[in-house]
N, C-alpha and C positions, 0 to 999 in steps of 0.2 A: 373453823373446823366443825363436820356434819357432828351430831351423836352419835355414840357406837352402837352398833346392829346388835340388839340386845334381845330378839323377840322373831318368832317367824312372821309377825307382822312387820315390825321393819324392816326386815329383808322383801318386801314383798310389795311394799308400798315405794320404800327409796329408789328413785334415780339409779338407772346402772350407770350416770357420768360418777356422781354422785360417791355411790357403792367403789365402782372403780377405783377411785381416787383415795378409798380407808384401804381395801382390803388389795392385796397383791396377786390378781389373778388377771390372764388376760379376759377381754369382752367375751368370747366368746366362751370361755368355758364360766363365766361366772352367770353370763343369761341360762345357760344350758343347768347351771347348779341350779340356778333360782325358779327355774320352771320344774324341776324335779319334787325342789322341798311344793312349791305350788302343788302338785299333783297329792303327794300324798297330804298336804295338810287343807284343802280342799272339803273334803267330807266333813271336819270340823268346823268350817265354817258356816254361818250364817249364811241362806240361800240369797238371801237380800244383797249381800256383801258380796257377791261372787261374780266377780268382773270378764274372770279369763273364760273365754270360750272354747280356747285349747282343751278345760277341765268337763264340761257340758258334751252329750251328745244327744243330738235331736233327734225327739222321735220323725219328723218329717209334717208329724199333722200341727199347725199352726196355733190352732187351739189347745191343745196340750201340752205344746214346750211352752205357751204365752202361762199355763198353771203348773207347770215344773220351775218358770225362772228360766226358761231357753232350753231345759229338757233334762236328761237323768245324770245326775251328777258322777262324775267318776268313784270307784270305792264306796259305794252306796248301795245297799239293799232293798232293791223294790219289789213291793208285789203289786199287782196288779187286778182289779177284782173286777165281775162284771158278771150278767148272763151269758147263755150259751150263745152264741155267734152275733156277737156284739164285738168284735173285732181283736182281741185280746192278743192273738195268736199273731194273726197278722202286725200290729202296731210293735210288739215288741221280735217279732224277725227281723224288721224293718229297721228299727233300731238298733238291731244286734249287727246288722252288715254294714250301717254307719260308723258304731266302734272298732268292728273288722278294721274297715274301711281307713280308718287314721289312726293303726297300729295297735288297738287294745284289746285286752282280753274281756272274754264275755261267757259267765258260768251261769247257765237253764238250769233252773230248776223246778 
């Protein structure tokens, strides 16, 4: 018998054969829970530690997401600093219509 899912890290790391077989939900709604708690518990986590790319969205420039960890994490607060027309504007449009892009909200400020 697995341990009980005692932590949003166990739920997060365990096996959904695994998970399936403690908790009494069908597959698809228990993947569908476990990428939910994923999303909001995300921002807490260590950027090192951050596997799903579901949770990531890439700015597009290669060099930037390689110093984000794959790019700007979801529920996360970035600014962005630089001179004038140093591309500021543009990297983060670009990025705003990649989170469009696969359903997420994106607050300018």
């Amino acid at each position: 018998i697995a341990p009980p899912v005692l932590s949003v890290e166990a739920l997060l790391e365990r096996d959904l054969e695994a998970l399936e077989a403690q908790i009494d939900l069908p597959r698809g709604a228990l993947a569908a829970f476990r990428k939910a708690v994923a999303h909001h518990y995300a921002p807490l986590r260590n950027a090192s530690t951050l596997q799903d790319e579901e949770v990531l969205t890439p700015t597009g420039c290669a060099a930037i997401d390689a110093l984000l960890g794959g790019g700007f994490r979801g529920g996360d607060v970035a600014e962005v600093v630089g001179p004038t027309c140093s591309g500021k504007t543009q990297l983060l449009l670009a990025t705003a219509c990649r989170a469009s892009e696969r359903g997420r909200n994106v607050a300018w400020v």
